[in-house]
Backbone bond lengths (Angstrom), bond angles and torsions (degrees), N, CA, C in turn:
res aa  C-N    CA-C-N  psi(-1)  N-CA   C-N-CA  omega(-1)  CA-C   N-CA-C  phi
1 X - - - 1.447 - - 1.530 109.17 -
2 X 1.376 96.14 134.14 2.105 86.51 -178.42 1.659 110.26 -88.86
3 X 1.148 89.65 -173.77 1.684 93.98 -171.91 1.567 101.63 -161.17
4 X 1.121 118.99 158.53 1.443 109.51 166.18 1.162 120.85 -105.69
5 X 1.479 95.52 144.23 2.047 111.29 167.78 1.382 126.26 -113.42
6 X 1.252 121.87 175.47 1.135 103.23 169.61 1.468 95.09 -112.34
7 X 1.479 131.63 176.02 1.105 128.71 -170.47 1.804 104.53 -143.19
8 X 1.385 99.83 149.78 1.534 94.97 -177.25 1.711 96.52 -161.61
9 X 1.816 100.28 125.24 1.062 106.36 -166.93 1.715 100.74 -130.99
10 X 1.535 109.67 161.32 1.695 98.59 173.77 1.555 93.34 -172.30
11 X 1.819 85.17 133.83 1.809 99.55 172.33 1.319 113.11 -92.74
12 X 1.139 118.43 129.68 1.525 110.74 169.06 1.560 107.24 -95.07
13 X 1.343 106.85 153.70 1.355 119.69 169.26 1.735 134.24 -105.18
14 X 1.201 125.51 158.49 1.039 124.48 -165.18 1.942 105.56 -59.90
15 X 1.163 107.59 -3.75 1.871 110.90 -160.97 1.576 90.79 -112.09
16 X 1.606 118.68 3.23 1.329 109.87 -170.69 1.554 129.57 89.66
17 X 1.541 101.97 -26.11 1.655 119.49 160.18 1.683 118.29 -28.13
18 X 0.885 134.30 143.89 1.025 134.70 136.45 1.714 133.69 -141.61
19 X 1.611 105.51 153.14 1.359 123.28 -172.78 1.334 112.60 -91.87
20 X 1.206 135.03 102.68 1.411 135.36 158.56 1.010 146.45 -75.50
21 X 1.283 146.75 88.38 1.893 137.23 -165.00 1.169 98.80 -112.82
22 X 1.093 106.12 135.02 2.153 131.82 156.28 1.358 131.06 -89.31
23 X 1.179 142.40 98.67 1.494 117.59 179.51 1.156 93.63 -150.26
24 X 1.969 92.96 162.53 1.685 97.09 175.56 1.748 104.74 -123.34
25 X 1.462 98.10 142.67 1.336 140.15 -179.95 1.160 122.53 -91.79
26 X 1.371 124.92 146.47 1.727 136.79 171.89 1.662 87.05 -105.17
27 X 1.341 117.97 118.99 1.047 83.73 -169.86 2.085 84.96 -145.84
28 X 1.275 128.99 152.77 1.743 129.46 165.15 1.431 124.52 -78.42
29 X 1.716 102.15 8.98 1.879 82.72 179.31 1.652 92.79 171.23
30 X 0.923 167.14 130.27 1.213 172.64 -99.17 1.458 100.84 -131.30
31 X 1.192 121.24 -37.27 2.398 103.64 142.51 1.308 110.86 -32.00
32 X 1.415 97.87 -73.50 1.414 108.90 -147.54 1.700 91.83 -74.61
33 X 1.046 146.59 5.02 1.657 140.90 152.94 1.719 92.64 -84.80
34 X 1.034 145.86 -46.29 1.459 113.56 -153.97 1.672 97.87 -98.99
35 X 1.959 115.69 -15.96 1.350 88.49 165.56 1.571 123.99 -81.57
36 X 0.972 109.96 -22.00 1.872 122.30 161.16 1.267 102.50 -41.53
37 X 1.674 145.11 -82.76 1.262 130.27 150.06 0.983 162.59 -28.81
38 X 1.499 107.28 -9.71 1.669 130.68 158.90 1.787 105.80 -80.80
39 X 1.508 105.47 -52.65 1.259 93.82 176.78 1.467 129.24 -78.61
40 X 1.603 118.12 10.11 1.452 131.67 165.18 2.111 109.12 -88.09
41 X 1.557 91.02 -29.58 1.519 93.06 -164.87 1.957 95.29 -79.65
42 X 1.080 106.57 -26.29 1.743 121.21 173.56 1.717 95.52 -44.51
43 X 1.745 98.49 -71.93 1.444 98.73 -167.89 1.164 113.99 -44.07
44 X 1.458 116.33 -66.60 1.418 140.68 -172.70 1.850 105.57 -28.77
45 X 1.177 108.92 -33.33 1.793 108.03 -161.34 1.458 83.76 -99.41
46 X 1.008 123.41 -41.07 1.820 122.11 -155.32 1.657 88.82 -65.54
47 X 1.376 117.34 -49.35 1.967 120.43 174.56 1.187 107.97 -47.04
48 X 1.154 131.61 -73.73 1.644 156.02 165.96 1.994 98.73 -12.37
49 X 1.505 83.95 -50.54 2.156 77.87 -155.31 1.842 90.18 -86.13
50 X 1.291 125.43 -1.53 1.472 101.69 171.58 1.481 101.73 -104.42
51 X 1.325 116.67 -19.68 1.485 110.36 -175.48 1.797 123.51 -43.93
52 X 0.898 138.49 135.77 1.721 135.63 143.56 1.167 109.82 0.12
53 X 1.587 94.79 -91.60 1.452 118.49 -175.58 1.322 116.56 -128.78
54 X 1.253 111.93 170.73 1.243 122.32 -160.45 1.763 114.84 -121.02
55 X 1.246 122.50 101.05 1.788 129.93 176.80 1.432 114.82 -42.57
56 X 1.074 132.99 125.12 1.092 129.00 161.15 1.554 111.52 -104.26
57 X 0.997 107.43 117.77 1.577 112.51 174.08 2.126 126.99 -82.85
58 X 1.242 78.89 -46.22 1.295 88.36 -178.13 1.571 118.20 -138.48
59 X 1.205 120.51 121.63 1.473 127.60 -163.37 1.871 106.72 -107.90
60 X 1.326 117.28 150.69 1.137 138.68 134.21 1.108 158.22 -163.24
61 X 1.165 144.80 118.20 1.651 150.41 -107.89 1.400 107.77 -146.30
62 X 1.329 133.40 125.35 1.405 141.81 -150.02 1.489 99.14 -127.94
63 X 0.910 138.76 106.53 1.260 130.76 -179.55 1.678 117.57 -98.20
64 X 1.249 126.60 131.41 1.699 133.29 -156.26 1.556 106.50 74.61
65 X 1.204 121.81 5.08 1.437 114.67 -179.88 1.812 132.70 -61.55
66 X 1.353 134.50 94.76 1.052 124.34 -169.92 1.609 109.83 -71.80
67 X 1.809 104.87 163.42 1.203 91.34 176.51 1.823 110.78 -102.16
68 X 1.121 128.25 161.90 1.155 121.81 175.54 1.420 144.70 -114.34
């Protein structure tokens, strides 16, 4: 029986970067929610890299922030 989750995933990169995605899922088992969200976070970048430009919705900016 599915249920919903929310899902939260993030790539880190070799520079320390990281990619974050959120989404929510109907999903049977907490696999099958984060592979449901891998294959949304797939789409999501594949849109992103042909787009123009890119929306920013929500910002935040730390100023003196080291990385760790």
């Amino acid at each position: 029986m599915n249920q919903p989750y929310k899902t939260k995933l993030a790539h880190m990169l070799d520079n320390g970067d990281k990619l974050e995605f959120e989404s929510f899922v109907e999903a049977s088992s907490h696999d099958d929610a984060v592979a449901q969200a891998k294959v949304r976070l797939h789409a999501v970048i594949a849109a992103l890299a042909t787009a123009e430009t890119i929306d920013i919705d929500k910002t935040k900016v730390e100023m003196g922030a080291h990385q760790h």
